[in-house]
C-alpha positions as CSV (number, residue, x, y, z in Angstrom):
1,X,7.6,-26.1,71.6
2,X,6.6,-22.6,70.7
3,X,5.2,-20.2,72.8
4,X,2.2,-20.4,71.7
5,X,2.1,-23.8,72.3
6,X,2.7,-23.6,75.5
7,X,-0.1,-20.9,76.3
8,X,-2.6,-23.6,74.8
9,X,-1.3,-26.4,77.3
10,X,-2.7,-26.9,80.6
11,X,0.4,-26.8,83.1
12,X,2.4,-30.2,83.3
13,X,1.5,-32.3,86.2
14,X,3.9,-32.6,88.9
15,X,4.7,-35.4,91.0
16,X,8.2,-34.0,92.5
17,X,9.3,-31.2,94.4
18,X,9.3,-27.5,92.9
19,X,12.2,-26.1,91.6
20,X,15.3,-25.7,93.6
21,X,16.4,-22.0,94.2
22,X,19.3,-21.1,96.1
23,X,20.9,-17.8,96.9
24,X,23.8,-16.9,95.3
25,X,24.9,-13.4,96.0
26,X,28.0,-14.1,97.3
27,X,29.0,-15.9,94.4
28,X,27.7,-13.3,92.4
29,X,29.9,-10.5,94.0
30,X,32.8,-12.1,92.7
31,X,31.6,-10.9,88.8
32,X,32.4,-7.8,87.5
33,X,28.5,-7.2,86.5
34,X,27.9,-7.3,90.1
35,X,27.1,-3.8,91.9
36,X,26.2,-4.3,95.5
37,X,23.2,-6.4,94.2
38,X,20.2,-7.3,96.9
39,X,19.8,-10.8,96.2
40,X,20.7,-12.9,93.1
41,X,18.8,-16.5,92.9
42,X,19.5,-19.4,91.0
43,X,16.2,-21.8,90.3
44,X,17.2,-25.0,88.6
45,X,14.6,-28.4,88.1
46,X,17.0,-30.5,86.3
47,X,13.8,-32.5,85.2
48,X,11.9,-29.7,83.6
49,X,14.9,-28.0,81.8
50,X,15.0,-24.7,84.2
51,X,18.2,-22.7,85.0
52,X,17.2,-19.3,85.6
53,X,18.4,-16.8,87.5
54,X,16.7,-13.4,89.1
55,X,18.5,-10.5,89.9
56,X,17.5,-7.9,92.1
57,X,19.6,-4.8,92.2
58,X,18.0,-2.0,93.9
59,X,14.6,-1.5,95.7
60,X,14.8,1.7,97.1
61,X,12.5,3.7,95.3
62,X,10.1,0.2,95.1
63,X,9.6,-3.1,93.9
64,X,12.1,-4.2,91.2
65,X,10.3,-4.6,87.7
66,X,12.9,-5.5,85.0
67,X,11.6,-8.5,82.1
68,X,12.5,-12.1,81.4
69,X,15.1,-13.2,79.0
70,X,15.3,-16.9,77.4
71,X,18.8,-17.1,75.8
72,X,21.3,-19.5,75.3
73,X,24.6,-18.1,76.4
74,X,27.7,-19.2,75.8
75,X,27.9,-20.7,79.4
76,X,26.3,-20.0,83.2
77,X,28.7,-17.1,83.3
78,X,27.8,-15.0,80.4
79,X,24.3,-16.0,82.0
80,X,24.8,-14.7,85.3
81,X,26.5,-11.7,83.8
82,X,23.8,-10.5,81.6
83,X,21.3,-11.0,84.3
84,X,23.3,-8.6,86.6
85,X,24.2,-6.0,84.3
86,X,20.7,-6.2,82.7
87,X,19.3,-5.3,86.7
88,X,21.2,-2.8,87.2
89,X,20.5,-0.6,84.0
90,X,16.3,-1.7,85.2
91,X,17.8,0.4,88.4
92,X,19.2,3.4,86.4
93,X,16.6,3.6,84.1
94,X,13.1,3.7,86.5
95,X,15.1,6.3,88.5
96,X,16.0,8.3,85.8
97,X,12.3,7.9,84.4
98,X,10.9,9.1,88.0
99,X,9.3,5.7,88.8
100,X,8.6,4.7,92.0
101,X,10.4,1.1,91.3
102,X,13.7,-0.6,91.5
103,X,15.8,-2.7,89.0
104,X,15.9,-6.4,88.7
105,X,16.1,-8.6,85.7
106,X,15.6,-12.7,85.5
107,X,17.5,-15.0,82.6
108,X,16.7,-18.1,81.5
109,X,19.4,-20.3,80.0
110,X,17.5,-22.3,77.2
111,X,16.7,-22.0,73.9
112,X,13.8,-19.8,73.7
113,X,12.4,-22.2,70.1
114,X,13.8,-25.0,71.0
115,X,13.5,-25.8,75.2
116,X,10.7,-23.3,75.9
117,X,7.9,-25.5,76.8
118,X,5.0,-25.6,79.3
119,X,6.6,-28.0,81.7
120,X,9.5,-25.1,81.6
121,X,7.4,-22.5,82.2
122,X,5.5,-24.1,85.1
123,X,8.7,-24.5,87.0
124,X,9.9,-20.8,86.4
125,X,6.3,-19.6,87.2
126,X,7.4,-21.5,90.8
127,X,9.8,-19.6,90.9
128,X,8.1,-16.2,90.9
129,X,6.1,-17.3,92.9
130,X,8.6,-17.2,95.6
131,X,9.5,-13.8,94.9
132,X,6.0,-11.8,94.2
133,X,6.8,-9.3,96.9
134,X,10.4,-8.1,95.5
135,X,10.3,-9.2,91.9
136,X,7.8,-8.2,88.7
137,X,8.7,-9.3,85.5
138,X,7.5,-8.6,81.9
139,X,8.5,-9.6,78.3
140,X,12.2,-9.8,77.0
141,X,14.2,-11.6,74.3
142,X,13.2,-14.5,73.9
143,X,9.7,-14.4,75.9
144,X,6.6,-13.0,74.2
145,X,3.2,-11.8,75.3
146,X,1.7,-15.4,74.8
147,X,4.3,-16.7,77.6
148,X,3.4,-13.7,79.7
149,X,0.1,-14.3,79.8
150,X,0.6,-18.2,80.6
151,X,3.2,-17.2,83.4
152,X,0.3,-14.3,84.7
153,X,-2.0,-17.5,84.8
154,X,-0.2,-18.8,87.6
155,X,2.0,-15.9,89.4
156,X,0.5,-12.5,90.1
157,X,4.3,-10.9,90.0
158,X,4.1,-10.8,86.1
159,X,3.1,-7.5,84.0
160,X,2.9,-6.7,80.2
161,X,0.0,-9.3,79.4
162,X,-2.8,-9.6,78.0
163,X,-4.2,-11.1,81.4
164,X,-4.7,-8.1,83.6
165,X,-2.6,-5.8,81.6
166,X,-1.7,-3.9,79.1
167,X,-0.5,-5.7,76.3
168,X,2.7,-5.7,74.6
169,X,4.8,-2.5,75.6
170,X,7.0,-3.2,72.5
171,X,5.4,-0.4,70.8
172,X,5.7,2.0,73.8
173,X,9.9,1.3,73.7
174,X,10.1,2.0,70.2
175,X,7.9,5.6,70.8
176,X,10.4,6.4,73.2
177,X,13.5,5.8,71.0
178,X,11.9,7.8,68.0
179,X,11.0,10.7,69.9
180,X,14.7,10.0,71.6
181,X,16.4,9.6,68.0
182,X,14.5,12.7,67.0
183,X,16.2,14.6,70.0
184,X,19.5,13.6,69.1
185,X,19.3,14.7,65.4
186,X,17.6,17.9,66.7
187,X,21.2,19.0,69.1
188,X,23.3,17.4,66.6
189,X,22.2,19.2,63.4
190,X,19.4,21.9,64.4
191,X,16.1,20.2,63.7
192,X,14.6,17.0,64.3
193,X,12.9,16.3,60.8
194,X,13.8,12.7,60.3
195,X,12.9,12.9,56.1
196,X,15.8,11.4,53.7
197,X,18.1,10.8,57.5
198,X,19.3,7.4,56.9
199,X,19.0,5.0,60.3
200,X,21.0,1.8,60.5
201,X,18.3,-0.5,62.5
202,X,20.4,-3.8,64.2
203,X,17.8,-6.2,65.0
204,X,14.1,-6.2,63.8
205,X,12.0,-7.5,66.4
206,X,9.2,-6.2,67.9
207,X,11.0,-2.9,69.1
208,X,13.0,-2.7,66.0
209,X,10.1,-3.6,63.4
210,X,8.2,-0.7,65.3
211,X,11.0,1.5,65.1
212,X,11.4,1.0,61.8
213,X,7.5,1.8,60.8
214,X,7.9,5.1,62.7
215,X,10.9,6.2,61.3
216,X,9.8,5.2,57.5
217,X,6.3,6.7,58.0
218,X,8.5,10.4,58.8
219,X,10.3,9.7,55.5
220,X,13.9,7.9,56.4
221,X,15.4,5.9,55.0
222,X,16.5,2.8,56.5
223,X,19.4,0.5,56.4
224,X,18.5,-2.9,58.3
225,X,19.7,-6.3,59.4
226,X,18.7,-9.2,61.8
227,X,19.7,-12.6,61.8
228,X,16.2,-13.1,60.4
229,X,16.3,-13.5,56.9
230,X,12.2,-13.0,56.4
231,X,12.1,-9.8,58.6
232,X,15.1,-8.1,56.4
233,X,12.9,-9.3,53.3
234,X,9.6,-7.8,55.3
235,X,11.4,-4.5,56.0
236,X,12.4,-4.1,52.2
237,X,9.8,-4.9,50.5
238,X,6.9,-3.2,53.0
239,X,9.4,-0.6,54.0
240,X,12.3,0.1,51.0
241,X,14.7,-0.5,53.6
242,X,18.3,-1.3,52.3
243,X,19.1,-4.8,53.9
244,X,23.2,-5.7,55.1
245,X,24.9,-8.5,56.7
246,X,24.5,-8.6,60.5
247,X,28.6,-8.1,60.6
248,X,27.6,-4.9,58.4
249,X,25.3,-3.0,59.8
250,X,27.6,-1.6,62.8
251,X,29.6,0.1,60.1
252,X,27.1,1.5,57.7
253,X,27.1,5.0,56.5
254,X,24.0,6.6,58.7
255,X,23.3,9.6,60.2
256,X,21.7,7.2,63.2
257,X,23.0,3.6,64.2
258,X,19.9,2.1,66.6
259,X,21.0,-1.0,68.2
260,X,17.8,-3.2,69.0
261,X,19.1,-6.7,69.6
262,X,21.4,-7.7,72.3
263,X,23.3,-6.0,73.9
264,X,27.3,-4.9,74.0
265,X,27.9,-4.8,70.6
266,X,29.7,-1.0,70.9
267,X,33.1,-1.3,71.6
268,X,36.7,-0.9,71.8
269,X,37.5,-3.1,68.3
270,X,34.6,-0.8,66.2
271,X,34.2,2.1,67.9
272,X,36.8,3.0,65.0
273,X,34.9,2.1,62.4
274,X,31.6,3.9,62.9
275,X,30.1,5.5,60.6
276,X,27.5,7.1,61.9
277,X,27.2,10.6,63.5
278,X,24.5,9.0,66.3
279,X,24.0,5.7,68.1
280,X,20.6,5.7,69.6
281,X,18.6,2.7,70.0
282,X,16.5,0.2,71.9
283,X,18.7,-2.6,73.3
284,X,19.8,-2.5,76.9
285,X,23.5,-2.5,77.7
286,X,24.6,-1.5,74.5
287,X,28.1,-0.8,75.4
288,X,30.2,-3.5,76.5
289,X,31.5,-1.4,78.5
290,X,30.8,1.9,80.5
291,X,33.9,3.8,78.9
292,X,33.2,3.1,75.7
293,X,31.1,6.4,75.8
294,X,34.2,8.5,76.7
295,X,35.4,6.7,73.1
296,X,32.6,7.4,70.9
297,X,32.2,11.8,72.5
298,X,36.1,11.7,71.2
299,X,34.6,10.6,67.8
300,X,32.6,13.1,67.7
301,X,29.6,10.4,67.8
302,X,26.3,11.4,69.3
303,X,25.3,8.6,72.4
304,X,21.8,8.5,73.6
305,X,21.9,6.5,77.0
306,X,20.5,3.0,76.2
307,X,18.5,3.2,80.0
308,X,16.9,6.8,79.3
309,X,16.1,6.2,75.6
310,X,14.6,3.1,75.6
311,X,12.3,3.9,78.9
312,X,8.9,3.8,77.4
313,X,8.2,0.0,78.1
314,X,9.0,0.2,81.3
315,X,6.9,3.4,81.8
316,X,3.8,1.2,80.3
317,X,4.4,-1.6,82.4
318,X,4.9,0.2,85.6
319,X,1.9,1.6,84.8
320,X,0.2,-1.4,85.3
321,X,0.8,-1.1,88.9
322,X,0.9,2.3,90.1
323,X,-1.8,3.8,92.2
324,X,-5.2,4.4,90.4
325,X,-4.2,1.6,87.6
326,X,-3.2,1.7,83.8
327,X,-4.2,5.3,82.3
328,X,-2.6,4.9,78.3
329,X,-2.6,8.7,78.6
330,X,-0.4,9.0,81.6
331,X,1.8,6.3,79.8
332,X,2.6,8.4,76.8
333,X,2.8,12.2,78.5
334,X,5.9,10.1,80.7
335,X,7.0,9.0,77.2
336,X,7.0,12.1,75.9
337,X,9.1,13.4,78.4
338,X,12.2,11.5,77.7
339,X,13.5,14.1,74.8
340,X,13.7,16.7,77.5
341,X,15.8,14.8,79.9
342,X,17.9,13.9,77.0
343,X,18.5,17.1,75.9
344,X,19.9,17.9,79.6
345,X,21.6,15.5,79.4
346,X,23.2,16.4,75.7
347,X,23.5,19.9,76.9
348,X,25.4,18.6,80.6
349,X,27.5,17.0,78.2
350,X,28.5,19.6,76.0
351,X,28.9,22.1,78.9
352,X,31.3,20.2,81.1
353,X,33.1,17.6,78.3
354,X,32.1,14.6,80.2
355,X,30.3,11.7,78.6
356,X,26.5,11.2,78.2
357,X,25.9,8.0,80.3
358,X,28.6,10.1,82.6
359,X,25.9,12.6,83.1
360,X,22.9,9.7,82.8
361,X,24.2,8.0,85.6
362,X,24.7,10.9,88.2
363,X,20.8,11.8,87.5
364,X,19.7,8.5,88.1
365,X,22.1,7.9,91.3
366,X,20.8,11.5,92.6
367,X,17.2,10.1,92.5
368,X,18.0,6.7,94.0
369,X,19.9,8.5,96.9
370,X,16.9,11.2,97.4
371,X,14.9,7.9,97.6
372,X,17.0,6.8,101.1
């Protein structure tokens, strides 16, 4: 059942217990996405198709705030892996953003078009419940606005709706990454005009269709791909974008690659077959793994830290929830700071040969320590 779908329903009426959560940190602690993690919970209702887990990094500076994703890994592992790597880049990126919040991120193991349906939903939104003072969450892969608002319906620990909030922050993450992409051409080549630069866009969803219009309305030109077939055939006809197979796009000629699907698709095997001077985009964890940065500054390549770049929907959302409630203005003057704190980071980089996410993730640790 669609999401959709599901917002229309009334929730599914229960006659047995809620779902069944346990904590599993010290399982946890045994993967190597595991980094001295809070609490990790599994939730699982056998009869309403629920395996989630939340993970909860940090809460230092604050609450943790960190979205949803419905995704149907490979196994519980993968699962469990994603949702602790995913919590603690939430960490590293509202500290490096100077938001009073900590890192946490939930995945649900299902098939976002296929298993996502109200009685689903209801048992996750349990779930929440049972962590509203530790735990916000928001849109992510696989969870749209429509699901947000039917979660907000019956947990208050749920931001990014339309229900009390502010909407989709899709648009916000993609303002961040063009005004982050535009940084990165500006130290790499001396000016941050973005006309005739060709970007190579992975993944055209509602970060990476917004990108896209941003860059395309500055005059790039665009090289795209999604597992999608309609939005490559959108981009190109509404957009003149150039459209590749998903196995292509990593390796196209472009001054910019912008990731904006899933994440650790920069590697070891294709770092060596880059083509691209940049790699700046919206999807968290884009390395697989932390010295793959170290590989791409020996190429020569350009990284712009996934958690700095792609801040801006987290700076909306948190919005939400600061003191004095959402101010749109407030939202995009943080937004607009992120080119400056890349270009520190660019210029820390340069000055002492150390890596970009090197640099990244001192600043953010420095904050989170200033915090204690």
């Amino acid at each position: 059942m669609s999401a959709s779908s599901a917002k229309a329903r009334k929730p599914v009426a229960r006659t047995g217990s809620s779902p069944i959560v346990k904590d599993i940190t010290d399982v946890a602690s045994q993967y190597s996405g595991f980094d001295n993690h809070e609490k990790v919970l599994l939730g699982r209702d056998d009869d309403r198709g629920l395996t989630a887990i939340i993970a909860i990094h940090d809460t230092t500076l604050g609450r943790a705030l960190g979205g949803t994703r419905i995704w149907m890994h490979d196994n519980f592992d993968a699962a469990l892996t994603d949702a602790l790597r995913l919590s603690r880049g939430m960490t590293l990126k509202a500290a490096i953003a100077g938001l009073a919040l900590g890192g946490g991120k939930a995945v649900i193991r299902a098939d976002a078009k296929r298993d996502k349906t109200p009685a689903l939903l209801d048992a996750y939104a349990e779930m929440l419940s049972m962590v509203t003072d530790s735990y916000v969450t928001a849109e992510d892969v696989g969870m749209t606005l429509d699901d947000a608002d039917y979660l907000r319906a019956r947990t208050p620990n749920v931001a990014g709706t339309r229900i009390g909030g502010s909407g989709n922050p899709s648009a916000f993450t993609a303002e961040g990454v063009f005004l982050g992409i535009r940084a990165a051409l500006n130290h790499k080549h001396g000016s941050d005009s973005l006309k005739d630069r060709r970007i190579a866009i992975q993944g055209l969803g509602s970060v990476g269709r917004a990108l896209a219009d941003r860059l395309a309305g500055e005059g790039a030109k665009l090289t795209v791909a999604d597992i999608d077939r309609q939005r490559c055939a959108d981009a190109a006809t509404g957009l003149g974008a150039e459209v590749v197979s998903a196995n292509r796009i990593l390796t196209a000629e472009a001054d910019v690659l912008a990731p904006c699907a899933l994440g650790g698709v920069i590697n070891e095997a294709n770092i060596a077959g880059l083509h691209a001077g940049i790699v700046a985009g919206s999807a968290n964890n884009q390395l697989l793994r932390h010295e793959d940065a170290a590989a791409l500054k020996a190429r020569g390549i350009l990284y712009a830290p996934d958690y700095v770049i792609n801040a801006g929907g987290l700076i909306n959302v948190a919005a939400e929830i600061e003191p004095g409630g959402y101010d749109r203005a407030r939202v995009l003057a943080k937004i607009g700071k992120i080119p400056a704190t890349l270009e520190k980071i660019f210029a820390e980089a340069d000055r002492t040969g150390r890596a970009t996410n090197d640099i990244a993730l001192a600043m953010a640790k420095a904050k989170i320590s200033a915090g204690r």
